[in-house]
C-alpha positions, 0 to 999 in steps of 0.5 A: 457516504463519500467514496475516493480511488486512491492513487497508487502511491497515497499511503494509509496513513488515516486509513484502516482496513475495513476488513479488520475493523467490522471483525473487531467490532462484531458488525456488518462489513457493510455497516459503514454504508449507513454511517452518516458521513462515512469516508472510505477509499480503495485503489482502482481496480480492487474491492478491498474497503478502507475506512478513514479513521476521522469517520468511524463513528464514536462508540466504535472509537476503541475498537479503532485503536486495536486496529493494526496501523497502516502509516508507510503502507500501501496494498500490495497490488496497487504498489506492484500497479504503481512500480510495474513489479510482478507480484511474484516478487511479493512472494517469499516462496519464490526466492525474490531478491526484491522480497527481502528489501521490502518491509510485508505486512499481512492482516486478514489474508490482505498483504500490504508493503511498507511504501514509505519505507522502500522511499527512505532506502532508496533516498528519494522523496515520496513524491517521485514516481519510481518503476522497478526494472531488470537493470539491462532495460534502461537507457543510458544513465544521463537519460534515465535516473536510476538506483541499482537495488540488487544484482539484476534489478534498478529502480528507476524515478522521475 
């Protein structure tokens, strides 16, 4: 089986969630373990499993397209890990202005935000390295690139 740490920015293109998966399928969540060239990924410092759609083996191959798509998406912790965003602003109990501008998405209790998505607003390409600050925090625009996205917060990239 072959195990990588994603990076916090890799969206799940070729992923699914494995949670899902062993659900639908009616099968062990562990099952993958003793697959014959198994691929799997998660983000640092998380336990949620996804599998890659090329090693899911061929009689669970319709099971696969009932599986919800994960294309633009990355796990909300990992986006919040990658642009130093509160999770509290994932929440839409707690009234943020962020919430509405990003695209959620919940499947088994796991929520995910639309990454790529958030990139086409902002009108930077997926390989740039964005943060989300209050406005008030960043240097100088010369010094600091950055896209204002609401009355208080920046985006800043590099």
């Amino acid at each position: 089986m072959k195990s990588i740490i994603l990076p916090p920015n890799e969206f799940l293109d070729h992923y699914i969630l494995n949670t899902e998966f062993h659900r639908l399928a009616g099968i062990s969540k562990n099952a993958y373990k003793f697959w014959k060239n198994a691929e799997i990924g998660r983000y640092q410092g998380t336990r949620v499993v996804f599998l890659h759609k090329n090693s899911i083996l061929k009689k669970h191959q319709e099971i696969l397209k009932k599986c919800t798509s994960l294309n633009g998406f990355v796990l909300a912790s990992a986006f919040c890990s990658f642009t130093t965003l509160a999770p509290s602003h994932l929440v839409k109990n707690n009234h943020s202005s962020i919430y509405k501008l990003l695209e959620l998405k919940e499947i088994c209790g796991i929520k995910f935000v639309n990454l790529k998505k958030f990139y086409d607003f902002l009108g930077l390409s997926y390989n740039q390295h964005i943060y989300i600050e209050k406005c008030h925090f960043f240097s100088p625009t010369p010094f600091e690139k950055r896209i204002k996205i609401t009355e208080s917060m920046c985006v800043g990239y590099y």
